[in-house]
C-alpha positions in Angstrom: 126.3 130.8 101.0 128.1 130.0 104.1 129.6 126.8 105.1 129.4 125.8 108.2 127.3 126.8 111.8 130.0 128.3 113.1 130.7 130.5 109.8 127.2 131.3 109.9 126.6 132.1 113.7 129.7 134.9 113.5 127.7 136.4 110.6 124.2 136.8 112.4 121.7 138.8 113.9 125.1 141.7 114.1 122.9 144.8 114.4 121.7 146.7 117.3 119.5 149.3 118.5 119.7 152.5 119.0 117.3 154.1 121.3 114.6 157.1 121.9 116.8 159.5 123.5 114.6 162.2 124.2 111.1 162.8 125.9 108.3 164.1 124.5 106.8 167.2 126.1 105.8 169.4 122.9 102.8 168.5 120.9 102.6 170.3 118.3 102.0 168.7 115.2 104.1 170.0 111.7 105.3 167.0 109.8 103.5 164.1 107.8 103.8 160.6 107.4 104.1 158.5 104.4 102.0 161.4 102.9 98.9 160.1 104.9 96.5 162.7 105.6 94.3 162.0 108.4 93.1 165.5 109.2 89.1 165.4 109.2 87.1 169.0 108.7 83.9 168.9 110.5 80.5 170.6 109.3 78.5 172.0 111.6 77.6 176.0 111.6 77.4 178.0 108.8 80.4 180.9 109.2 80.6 184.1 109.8 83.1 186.9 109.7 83.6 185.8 113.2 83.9 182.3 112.9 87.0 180.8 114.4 88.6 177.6 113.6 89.6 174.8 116.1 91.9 172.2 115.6 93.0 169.4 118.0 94.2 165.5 118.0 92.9 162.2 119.0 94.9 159.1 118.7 96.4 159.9 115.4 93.7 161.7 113.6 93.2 165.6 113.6 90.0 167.0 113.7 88.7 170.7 112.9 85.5 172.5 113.1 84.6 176.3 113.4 82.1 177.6 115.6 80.6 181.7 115.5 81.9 184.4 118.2 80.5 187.6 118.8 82.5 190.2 119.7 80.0 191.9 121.4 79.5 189.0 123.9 83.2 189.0 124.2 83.4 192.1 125.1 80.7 192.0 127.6 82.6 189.1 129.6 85.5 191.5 129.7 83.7 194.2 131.4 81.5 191.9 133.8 82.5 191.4 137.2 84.6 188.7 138.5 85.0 189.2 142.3 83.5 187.9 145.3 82.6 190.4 148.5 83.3 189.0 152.3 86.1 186.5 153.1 84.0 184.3 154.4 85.7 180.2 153.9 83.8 179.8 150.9 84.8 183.1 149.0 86.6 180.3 146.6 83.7 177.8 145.9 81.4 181.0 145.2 84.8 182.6 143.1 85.3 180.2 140.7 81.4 179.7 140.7 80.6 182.8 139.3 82.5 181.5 135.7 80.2 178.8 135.1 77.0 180.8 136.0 77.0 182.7 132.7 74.3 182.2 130.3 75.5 183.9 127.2 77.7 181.1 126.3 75.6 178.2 126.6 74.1 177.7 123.0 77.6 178.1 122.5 79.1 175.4 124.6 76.0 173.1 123.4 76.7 173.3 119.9 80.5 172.1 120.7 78.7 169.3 122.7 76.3 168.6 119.6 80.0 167.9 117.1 81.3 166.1 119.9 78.8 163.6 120.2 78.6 163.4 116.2 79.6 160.4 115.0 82.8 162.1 112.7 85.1 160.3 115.4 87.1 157.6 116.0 86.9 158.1 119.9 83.6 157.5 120.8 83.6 158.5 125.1 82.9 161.9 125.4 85.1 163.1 128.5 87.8 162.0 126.2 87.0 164.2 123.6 86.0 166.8 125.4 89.3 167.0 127.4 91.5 166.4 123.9 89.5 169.3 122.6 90.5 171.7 124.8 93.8 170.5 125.9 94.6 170.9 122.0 92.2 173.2 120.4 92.8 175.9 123.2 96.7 177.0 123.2 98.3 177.6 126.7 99.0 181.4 127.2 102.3 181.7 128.1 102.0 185.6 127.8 99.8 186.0 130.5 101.3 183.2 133.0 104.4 185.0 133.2 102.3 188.6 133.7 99.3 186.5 135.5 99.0 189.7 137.9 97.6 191.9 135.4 95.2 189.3 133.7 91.6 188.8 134.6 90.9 185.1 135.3 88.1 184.3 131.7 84.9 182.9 131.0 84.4 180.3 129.0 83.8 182.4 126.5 86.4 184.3 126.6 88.5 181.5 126.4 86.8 180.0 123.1 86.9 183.6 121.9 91.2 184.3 122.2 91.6 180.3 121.7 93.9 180.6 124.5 94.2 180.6 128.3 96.2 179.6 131.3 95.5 176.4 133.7 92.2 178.1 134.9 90.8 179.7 132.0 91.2 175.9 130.2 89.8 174.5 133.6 86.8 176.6 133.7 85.9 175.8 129.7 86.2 172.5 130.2 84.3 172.3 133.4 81.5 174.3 131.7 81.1 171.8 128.7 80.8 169.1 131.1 78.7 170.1 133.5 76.7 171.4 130.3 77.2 167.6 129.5 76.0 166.7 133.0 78.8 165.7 134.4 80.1 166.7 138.3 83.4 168.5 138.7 85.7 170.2 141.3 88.9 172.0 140.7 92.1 170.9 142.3 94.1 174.4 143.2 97.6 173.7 143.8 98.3 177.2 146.3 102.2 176.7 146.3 102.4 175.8 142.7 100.0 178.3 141.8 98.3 175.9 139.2 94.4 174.1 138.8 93.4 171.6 137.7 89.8 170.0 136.8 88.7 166.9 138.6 85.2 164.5 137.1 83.3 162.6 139.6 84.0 158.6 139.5 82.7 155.6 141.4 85.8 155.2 143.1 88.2 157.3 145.3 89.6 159.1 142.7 92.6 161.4 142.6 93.7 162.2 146.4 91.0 160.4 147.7 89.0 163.3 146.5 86.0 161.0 144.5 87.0 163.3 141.4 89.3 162.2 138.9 92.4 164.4 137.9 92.3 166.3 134.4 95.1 168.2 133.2 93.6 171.0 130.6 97.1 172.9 129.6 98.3 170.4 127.7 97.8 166.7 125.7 98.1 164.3 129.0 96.3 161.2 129.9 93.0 161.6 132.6 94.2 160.7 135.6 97.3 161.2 135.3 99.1 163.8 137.9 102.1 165.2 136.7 105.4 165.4 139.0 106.2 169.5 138.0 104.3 171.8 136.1 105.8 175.1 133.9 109.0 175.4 134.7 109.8 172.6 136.8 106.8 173.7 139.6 106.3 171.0 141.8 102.6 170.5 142.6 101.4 170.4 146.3 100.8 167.6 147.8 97.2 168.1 148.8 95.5 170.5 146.4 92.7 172.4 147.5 89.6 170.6 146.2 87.1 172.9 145.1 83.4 171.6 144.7 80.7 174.4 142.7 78.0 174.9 143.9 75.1 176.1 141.7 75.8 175.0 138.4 77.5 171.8 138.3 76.2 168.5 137.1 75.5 165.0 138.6 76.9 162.3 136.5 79.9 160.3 137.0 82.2 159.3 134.7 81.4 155.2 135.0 84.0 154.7 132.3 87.0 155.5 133.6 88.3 152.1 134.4 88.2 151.4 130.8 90.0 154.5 129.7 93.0 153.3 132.1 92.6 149.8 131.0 93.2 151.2 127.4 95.8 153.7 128.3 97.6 151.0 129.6 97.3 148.6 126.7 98.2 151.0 124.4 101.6 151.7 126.1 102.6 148.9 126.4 102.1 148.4 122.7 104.0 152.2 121.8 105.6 153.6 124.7 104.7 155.7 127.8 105.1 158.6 125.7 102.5 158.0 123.5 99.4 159.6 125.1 101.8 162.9 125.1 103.1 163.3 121.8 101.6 164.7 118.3 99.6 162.9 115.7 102.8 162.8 113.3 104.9 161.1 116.1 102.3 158.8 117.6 102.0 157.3 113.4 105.9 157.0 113.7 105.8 155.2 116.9 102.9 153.1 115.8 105.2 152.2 113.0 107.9 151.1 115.1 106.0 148.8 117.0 105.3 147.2 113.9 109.0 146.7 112.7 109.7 145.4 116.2 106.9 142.9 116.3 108.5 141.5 112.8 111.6 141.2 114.2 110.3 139.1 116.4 109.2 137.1 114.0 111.9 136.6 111.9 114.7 136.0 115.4 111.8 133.5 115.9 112.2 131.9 112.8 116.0 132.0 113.0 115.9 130.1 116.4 114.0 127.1 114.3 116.5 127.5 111.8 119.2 127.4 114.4 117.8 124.0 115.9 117.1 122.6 112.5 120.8 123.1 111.8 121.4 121.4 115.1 119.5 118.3 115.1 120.9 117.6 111.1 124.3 117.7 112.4 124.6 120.7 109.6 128.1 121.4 110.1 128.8 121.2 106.5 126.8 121.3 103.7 126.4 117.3 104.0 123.1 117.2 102.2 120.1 119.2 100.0 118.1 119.5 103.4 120.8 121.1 105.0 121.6 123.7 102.3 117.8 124.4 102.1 117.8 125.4 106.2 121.1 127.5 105.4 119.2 129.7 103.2 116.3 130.4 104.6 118.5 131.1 107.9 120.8 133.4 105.9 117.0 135.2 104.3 115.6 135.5 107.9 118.9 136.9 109.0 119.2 139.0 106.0 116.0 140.4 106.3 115.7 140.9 110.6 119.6 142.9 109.6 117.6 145.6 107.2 115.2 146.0 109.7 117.1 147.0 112.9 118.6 149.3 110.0 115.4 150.7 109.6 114.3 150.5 113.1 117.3 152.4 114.0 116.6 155.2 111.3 113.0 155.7 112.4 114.1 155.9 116.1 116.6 159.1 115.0 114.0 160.7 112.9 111.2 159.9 116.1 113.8 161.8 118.0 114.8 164.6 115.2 110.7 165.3 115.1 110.5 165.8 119.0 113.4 168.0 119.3 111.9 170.3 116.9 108.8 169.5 117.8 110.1 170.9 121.5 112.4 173.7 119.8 
């Protein structure tokens, strides 16, 4: 035990932090926590030879269910047509059109609507899940966006068929299950940047005063949030081309978007800006950071009572069986606040180890 304040105060609260270092831009997800397994197989169509499995994240569970392809319909999709004739100023509204006009994938896109709206999730609002599915369960081509030139743009599915696409093949899938859903949509196209995005109609003005709410579909990202760059440091225009269909497009609004932001909000503040953006395994390793942090606040807490115990006793030796009593449980708190900045450090250099190969 020590013997005096002054003794003790030298010997306190010593640690410090060291600090996320890296940002998180990758999600895929390779490692596991604690051995928790929170990965949650979904029954819904009986297989086939061409059944194909689709995995993707919300929050920090994983979910997978399989759904049956036919080649043949593939195949027809590739050979269809996928031009517009005249160049009149609408060719792109009746372009981009023609990819949500196709009726062969429709009992297709309702029965991913029918698991979404089961009740196997945590997230109950259905853009939400919707948008996760495809931002995770769809993998970016990066084949064709650097030979986009010799690549058809796809149908839906297409898409749901290779389990890939670029920006606009991702757009178009998820603007087809929601406007299947009912919702409205546009597409932002980014000319200079050579990108698109999907927008949802909400009761407010929206993304670039537009009415339409901005939807990344390439990758894990918060709705409504516009990135700065895109690819390979691609700086989006300023004012996108927005893109109403016409046609085949729905006529709800998504009324719940304030609350999404509200909770996006709430929930960064709890683990980090990053959060929305990173894998399941990370956001559990964040999550338990938060945790160690809000015990260390607890415990320096705890040692500033001690401190002003030690104060008001006049506990500058250990004059009496009070005093001694306050000592040890100050020396405990600071004990135990020292092993966790310890720990606290080591998870934030195996949070940083994970994104690097995570992003490797």
């Amino acid at each position: 035990m020590v013997n005096s304040l002054s003794q003790f105060m030298n010997s306190t609260f010593n640690k410090t932090f060291i600090s996320l270092s890296l940002v998180i831009i990758c999600t895929k997800c390779d490692i596991d926590v604690e051995g928790e397994n929170q990965s949650i197989q979904i029954e819904n169509l009986i297989t086939s030879e061409e059944s194909e499995q689709y995995t993707f994240q919300i929050d920090t569970f994983q979910y997978t269910f399989q759904l049956n392809l036919e080649s043949e319909i593939y195949k027809g999709h590739y050979g269809s047509e996928k031009y517009v004739i005249g160049e009149s100023a609408d060719w792109q509204k009746r372009f981009w059109s023609i990819f949500l006009m196709s009726k062969e994938d429709r009992s297709l896109i309702s029965e991913i609507i029918k698991v979404l709206n089961s009740d196997n999730f945590s997230e109950k609002d259905f853009v939400i899940k919707a948008t996760r599915f495809v931002q995770g369960a769809i993998a970016y081509d990066h084949d064709k966006a650097f030979n986009i030139e010799d690549h058809e743009v796809y149908f839906p599915y297409e898409t749901l068929f290779l389990k890939s696409g670029v920006c606009s093949d991702k757009s178009i899938l998820l603007a087809k299950i929601l406007i299947q859903a009912g919702y409205q949509i546009c597409f932002f196209i980014y000319p200079q940047a050579n990108h698109m995005a999907l927008g949802i109609k909400v009761d407010d003005k929206g993304s670039y005063n537009s009415g339409f709410c901005f939807i990344e579909s390439t990758a894990y990202s918060k709705i409504g949030e516009i990135p700065e760059k895109i690819g390979d440091d691609q700086v989006l225009d300023d004012n996108p081309l927005v893109i109403v269909p016409e046609g085949s497009n729905g006529t709800k609004s998504f009324r719940n978007v304030n609350a999404v932001r509200n909770n996006y909000r709430q929930v960064e503040e709890k683990f980090g800006e990053n959060y929305f953006a990173a894998s399941t395994a990370i956001k559990k390793l964040l999550i338990k950071k938060h945790s160690m942090e809000q015990e260390m606040r607890i415990l320096k807490h705890l040692y500033q009572e001690d401190s002003s115990n030690f104060q008001i006793h006049n506990c500058d030796e250990e004059s009496n069986h009070q005093c001694r009593e306050i000592a040890e449980h100050w020396e405990l708190s600071t004990y135990k606040y020292n092993q966790l900045i310890d720990s606290s450090n080591n998870l934030i250099e195996q949070i940083n180890e994970s994104i690097q190969r995570e992003n490797e």
